[in-house]
C-alpha atoms as one frame of an Amber mdcrd trajectory, in Angstrom:
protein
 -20.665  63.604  22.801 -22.466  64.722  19.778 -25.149  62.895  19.137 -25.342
  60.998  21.999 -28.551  62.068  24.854 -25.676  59.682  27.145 -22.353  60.682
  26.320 -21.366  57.677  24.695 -20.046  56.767  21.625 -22.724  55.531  19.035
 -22.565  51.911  18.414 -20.795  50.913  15.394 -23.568  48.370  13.360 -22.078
  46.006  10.877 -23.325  47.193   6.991 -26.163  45.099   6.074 -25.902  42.019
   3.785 -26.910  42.777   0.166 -30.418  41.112  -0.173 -30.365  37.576  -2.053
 -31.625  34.585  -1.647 -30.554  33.185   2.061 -29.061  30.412   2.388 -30.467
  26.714   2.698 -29.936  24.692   5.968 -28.635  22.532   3.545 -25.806  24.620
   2.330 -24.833  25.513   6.094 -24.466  21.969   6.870 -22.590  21.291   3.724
 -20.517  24.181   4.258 -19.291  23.176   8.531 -18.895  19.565   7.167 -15.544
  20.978   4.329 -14.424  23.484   7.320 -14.478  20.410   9.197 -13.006  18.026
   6.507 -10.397  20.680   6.037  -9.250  21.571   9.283  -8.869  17.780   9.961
  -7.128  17.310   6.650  -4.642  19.984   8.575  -3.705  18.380  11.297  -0.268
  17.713  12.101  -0.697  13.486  12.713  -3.030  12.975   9.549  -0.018  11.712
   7.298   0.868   9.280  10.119  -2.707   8.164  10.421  -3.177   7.767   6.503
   0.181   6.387   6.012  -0.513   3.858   8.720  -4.286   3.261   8.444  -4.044
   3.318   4.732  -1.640   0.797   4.471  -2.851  -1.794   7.764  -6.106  -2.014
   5.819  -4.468  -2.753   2.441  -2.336  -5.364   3.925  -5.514  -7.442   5.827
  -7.670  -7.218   2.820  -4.330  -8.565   0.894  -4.575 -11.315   3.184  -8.113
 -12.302   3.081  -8.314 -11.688  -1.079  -4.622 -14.393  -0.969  -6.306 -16.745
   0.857  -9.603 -16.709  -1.415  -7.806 -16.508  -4.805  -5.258 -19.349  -3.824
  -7.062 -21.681  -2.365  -8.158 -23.740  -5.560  -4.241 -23.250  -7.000  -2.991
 -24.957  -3.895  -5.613 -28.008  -3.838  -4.240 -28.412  -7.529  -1.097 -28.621
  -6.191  -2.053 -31.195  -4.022  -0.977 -28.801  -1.090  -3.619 -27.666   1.748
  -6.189 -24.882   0.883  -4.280 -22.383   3.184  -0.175 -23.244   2.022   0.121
 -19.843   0.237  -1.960 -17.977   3.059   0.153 -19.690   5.959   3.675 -18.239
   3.828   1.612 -14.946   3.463   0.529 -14.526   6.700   4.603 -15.752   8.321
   5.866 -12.890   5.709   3.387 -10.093   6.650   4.454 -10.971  10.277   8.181
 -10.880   9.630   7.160  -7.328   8.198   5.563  -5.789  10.358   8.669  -6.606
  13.059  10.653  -4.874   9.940   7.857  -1.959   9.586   8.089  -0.984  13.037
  11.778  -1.303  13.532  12.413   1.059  10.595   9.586   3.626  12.514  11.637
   3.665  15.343  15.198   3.689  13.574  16.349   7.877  13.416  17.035   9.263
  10.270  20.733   8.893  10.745  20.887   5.357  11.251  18.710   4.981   7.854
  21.059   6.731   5.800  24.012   4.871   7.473  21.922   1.523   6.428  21.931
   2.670   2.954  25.035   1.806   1.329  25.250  -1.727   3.364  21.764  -2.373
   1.995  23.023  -1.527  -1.574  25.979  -4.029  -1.443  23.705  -6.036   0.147
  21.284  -6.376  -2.830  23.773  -6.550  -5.490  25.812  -9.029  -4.063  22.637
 -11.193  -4.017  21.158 -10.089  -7.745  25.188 -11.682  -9.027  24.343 -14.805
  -6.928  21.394 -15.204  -9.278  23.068 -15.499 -11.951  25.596 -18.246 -10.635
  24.724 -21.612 -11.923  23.322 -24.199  -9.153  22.524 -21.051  -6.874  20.011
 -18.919  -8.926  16.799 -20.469 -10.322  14.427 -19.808 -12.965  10.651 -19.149
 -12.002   8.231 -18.311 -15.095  11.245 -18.200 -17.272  12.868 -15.259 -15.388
  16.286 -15.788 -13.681  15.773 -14.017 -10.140  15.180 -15.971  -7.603  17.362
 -17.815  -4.928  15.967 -20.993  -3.068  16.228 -21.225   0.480  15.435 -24.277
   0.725  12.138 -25.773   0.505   9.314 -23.741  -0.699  10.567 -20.309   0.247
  12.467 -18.132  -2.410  13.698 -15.144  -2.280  13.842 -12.228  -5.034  16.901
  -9.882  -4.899  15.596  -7.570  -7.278  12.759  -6.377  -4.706  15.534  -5.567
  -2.288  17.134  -3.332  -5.349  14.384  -1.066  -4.789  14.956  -0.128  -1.537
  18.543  -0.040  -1.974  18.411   2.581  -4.742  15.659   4.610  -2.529  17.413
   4.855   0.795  21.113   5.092  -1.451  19.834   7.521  -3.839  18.485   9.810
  -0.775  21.691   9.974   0.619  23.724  10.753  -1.984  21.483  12.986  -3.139
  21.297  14.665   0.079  24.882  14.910   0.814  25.518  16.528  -2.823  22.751
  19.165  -2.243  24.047  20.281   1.484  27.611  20.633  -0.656  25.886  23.397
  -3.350  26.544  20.855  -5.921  23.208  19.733  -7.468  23.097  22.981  -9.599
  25.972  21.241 -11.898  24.355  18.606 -14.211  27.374  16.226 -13.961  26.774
  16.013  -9.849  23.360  15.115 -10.602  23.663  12.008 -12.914  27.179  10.755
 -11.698  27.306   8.520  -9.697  23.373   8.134  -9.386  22.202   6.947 -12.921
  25.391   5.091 -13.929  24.166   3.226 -10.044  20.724   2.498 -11.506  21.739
   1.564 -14.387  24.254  -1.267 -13.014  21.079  -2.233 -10.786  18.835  -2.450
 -13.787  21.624  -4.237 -16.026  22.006  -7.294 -13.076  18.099  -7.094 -13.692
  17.914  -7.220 -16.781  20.017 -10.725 -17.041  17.609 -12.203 -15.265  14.761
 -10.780 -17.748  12.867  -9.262 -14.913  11.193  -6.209 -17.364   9.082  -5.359
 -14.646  10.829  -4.704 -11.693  13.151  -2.831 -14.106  10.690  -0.566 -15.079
   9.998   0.150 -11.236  13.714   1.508 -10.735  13.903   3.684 -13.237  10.322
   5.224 -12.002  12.103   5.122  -8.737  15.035   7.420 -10.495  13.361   9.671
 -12.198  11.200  10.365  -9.211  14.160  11.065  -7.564  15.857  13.037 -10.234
  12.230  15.080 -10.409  12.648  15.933  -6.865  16.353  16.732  -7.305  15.249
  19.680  -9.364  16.258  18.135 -12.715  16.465  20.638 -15.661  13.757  20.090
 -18.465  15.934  19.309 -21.184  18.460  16.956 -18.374  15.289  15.021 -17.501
  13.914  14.870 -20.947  17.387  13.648 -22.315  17.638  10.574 -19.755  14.248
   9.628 -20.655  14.411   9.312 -23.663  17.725   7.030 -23.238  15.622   5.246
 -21.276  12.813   4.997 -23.793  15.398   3.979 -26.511  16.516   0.795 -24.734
  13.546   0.169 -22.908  12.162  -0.396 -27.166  14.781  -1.889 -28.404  14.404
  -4.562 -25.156  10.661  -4.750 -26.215  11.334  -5.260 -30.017  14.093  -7.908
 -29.161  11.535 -10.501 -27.146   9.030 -11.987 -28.814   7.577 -12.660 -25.306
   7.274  -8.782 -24.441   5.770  -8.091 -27.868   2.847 -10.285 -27.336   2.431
  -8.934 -24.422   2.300  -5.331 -25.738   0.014  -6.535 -28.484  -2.677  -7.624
 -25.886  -3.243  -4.399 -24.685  -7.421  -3.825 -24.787  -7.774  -6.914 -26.262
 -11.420  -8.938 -25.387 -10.403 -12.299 -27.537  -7.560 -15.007 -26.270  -6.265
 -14.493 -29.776  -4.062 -17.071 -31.995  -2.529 -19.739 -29.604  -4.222 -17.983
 -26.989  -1.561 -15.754 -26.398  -4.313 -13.078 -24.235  -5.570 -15.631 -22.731
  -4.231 -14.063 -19.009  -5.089 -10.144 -20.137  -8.813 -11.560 -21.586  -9.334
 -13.468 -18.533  -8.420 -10.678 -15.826 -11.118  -8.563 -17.694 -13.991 -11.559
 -17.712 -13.466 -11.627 -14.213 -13.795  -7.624 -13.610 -16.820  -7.368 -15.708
 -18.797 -10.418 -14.107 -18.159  -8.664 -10.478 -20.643  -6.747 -11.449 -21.243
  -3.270  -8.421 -20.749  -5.875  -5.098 -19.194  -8.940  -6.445 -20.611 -12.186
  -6.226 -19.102 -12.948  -2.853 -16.147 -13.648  -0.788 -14.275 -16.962  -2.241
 -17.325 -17.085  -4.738 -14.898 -15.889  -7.887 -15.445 -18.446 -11.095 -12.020
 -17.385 -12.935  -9.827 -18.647 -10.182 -10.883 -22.193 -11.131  -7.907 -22.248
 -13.430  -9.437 -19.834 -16.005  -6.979 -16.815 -15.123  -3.355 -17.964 -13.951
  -1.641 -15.789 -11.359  -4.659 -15.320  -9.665  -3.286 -14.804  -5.910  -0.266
 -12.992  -7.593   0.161 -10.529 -10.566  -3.882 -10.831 -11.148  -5.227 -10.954
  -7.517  -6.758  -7.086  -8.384  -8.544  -9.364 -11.143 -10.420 -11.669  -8.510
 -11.241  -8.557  -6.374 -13.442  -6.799  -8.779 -15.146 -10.158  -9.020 -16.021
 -11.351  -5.361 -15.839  -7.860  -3.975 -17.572  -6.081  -7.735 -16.622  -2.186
  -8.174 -17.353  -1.278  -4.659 -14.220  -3.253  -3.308 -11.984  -2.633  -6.208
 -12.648   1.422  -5.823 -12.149   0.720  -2.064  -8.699  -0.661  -2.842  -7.734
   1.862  -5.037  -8.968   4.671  -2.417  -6.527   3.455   0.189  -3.705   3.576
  -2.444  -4.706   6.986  -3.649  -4.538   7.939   0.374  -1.061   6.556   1.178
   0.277   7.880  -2.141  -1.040  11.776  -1.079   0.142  11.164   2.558   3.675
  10.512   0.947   3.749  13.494  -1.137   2.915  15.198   1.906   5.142  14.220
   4.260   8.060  14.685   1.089   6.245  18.581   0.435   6.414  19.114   4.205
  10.005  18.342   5.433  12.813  20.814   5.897  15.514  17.423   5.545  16.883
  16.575   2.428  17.309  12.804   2.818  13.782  12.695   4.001  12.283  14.407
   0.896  14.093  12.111  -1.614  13.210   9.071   0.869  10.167   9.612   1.150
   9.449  10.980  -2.571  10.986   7.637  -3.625   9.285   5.358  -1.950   6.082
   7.398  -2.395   6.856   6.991  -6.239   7.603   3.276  -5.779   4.425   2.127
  -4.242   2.052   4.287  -6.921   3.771   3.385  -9.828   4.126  -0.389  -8.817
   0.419   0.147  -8.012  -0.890   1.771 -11.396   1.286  -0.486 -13.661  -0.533
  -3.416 -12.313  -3.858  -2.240 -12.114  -3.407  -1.018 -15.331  -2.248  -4.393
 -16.846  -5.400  -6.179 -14.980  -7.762  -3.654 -16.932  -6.283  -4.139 -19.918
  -4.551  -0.701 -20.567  -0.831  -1.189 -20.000   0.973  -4.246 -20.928   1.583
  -6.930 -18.232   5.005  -6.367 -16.205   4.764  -9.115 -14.325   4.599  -6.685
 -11.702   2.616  -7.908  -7.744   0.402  -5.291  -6.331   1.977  -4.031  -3.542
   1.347  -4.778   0.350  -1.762  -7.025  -1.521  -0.537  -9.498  -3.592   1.197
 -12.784  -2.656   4.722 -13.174  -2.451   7.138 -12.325   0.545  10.306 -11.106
  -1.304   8.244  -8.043  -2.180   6.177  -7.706   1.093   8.697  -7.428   3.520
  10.960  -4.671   1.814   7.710  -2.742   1.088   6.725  -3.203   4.678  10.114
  -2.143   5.665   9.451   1.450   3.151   5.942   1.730   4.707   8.204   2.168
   8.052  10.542   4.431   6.310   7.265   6.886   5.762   5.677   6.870   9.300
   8.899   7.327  10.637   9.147  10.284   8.451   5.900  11.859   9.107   6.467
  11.401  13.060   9.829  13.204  12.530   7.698  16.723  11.941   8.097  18.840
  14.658   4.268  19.393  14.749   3.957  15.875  14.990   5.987  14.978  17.545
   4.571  17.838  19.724   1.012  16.302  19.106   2.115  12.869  19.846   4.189
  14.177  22.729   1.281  15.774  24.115  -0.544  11.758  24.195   2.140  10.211
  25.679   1.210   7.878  28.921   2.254   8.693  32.329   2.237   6.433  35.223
   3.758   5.716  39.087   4.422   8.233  41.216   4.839  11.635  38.982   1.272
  11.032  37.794  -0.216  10.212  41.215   1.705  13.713  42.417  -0.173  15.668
  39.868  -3.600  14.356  40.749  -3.235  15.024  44.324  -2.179  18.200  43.495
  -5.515  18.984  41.690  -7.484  17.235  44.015  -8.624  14.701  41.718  -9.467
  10.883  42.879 -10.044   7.360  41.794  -8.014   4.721  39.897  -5.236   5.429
  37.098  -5.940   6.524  33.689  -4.301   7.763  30.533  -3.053  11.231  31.058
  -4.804  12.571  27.703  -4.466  16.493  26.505  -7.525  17.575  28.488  -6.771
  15.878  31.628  -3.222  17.099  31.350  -4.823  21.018  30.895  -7.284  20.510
  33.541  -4.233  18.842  35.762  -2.063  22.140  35.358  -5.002  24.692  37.067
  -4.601  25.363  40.919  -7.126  23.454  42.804  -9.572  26.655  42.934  -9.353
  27.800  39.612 -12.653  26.525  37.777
């Protein structure tokens, strides 16, 4: 060939890199370390691992932070220093039976539990209201008594009702081409909500009523609600949810404490002013586990709507940010699992619930630092109280059992599945390997599959 003493082809050089400053160690590493992050971020399991890591660590630190911030309530009480941990600790175990029942129910079971669940709920949030039956706690109307010191909220069940019920019906109208008229959209879902929020409502319960109509419009967001359909239903919403505001004197002290730093007249702050002392004297690490000065009686609600309070000051900035962290994780593994699925019930599910646990989660941690007003509202999977553990626990299984429904992540988890007896004991005589039984992982599996030469 031309040009070639050999005959062969010249060698094709890659084009030289225009000169410039070369890069830095530094900026290599930095560089492989977001490839890295990235490609992990990828993965088909990392929703299951957030979802479940994410909200495992929320609930143990929920325990710990209950036990430390109720401690001095119960000894006032003349009750033992670990009565609200023991009730916390019996409903985080009844949960987590619930949590991994619903991760092993199938999708078709769920949506059959929905309207059950629903009749369920509002058959218990009428009991409330019956005299001799229903009982008053904090001057709300929502709670039953089951005798002795447990209670149970209906209201918290209304959530899940209206996420797994509004899925479905949802679902069913958008496999039937009829989400694209507006009437199909609304009817029967808000008039549904709105009966939910009414039985609520008699009970006074502004907070969790602000949670299910989050919980709808999430779900009419993810419906592919026009602009001027969504704008028109909230600003019904914003209409009553004033006038409700303007007609308690209760609610409009609350709204009036928003950023305030003194108690006020008749200390009416006292619980917003409080919540903030105790966030500003945690100081970057806190001042210690069971160490917080507020809890003394200073700041009431401490182990409840305020435990987020008595965080920031044993645990300072560093544990607060931490808390918030794992919140901000399981509320982006949500959206992903939602963004990810080709199933209709499982996008609204999982949007729902996904939209449930954030906004639950910002409207208390915004009331605690002063910014929003205070619901009334219990930090979810941290704060105490059982009637709103278990059916979040129960949602928390909704999600993993959503992101293990991906088909890339039931290949991967497929792939780590166990085997043992005789099958397994075949396939390592077959490739000549020896010695006692272990987990068949991916690479033993690969290396399992060669012929007994092949190297």
């Amino acid at each position: 060939m031309v040009g070639s003493r050999t005959g062969r082809p010249p060698v094709q050089r890659a084009p030289r890199r225009p000169a410039g400053r070369p890069r830095s160690p530094r900026d290599n590493t930095l560089r492989l370390l977001v490839l890295r992050a990235r490609k992990a971020w990828d993965r088909p399991l990392t929703a299951y691992y957030l979802i479940f890591g994410s909200s495992l660590l929320i609930t143990v630190l929920g325990l710990v932070m209950v036990y430390s911030a109720s401690m001095i309530t119960a000894l006032q009480l003349s009750l033992p220093g670990s009565f609200f941990f023991r009730k916390q600790f019996l409903a985080a175990s009844i949960g987590t039976v619930l949590l991994l029942i619903a991760m092993r129910v199938p999708v078709k079971l769920h949506r059959a539990l929905a309207y059950p669940i629903l009749a369920g709920a509002v058959f218990l949030m009428i009991l409330v209201q019956v005299p001799g039956i229903g009982m008053a706690v904090n001057g709300n109307q929502n709670w039953i008594s089951l005798g002795g010191s447990f209670q149970i909220q209906p209201s918290e069940f209304g959530k899940l009702a209206l996420v797994l019920w509004g899925a479905d019906l949802l679902a069913r109208k958008q496999d039937k081409g009829m989400l694209a008229q507006w009437k199909h959209m609304l009817v029967p879902l808000v008039p549904g909500t709105f009966l939910l929020l009414g039985l609520i409502m008699l009970g006074g319960d502004m907070g969790t009523a602000i949670i299910l109509t989050a919980i709808l419009f999430g779900l009419l967001w993810l419906a592919g609600a026009p602009t001027r359909l969504f704008g028109g239903v909230l600003a019904v919403a914003v209409t009553i949810g004033f006038i409700l505001i303007k007609t308690s004197p209760n609610r409009m002290s609350r709204l009036a404490c928003i950023g305030a730093t003194e108690p006020g007249p008749n200390d009416t702050c006292w619980q917003a002013v409080h919540g903030i002392y105790a966030l500003a004297s945690g100081g970057l690490f806190g001042s210690g586990l069971g160490a917080s000065v507020e809890k003394w009686g200073q700041l009431p609600e401490a182990h409840t709507d305020f435990i987020f309070a008595i965080t920031g000051e044993e645990l300072g900035l560093a544990g607060t940010l931490s808390v918030l962290a794992l919140f901000a994780a399981l509320g982006y593994a949500g959206i992903r699992v939602a963004g990810r699925t080709e199933d209709p019930f499982v996008r609204y599910a999982a949007g729902g619930v996904t939209t449930w646990i954030t906004a639950q989660a910002v409207i208390n941690v915004g009331a605690v630092l002063g910014l929003l007003p205070i619901a009334g509202v219990p930090l979810p999977l941290f704060s105490y109280g059982g009637s709103a553990l278990l059916p979040t626990m129960f949602a928390i299984g909704l999600l993993i059992a959503f992101a293990r429904d991906e088909p890339a992540a039931r290949a991967a988890l497929a792939m780590r599945q166990p085997r043992f007896g005789r099958k397994r004991a075949a396939v390592r005589g077959s490739a000549g390997a020896a010695g006692p039984r272990r987990w068949n992982t991916m690479r033993r599996r690969a290396s399992a599959a060669r012929s007994s030469g092949e190297r």
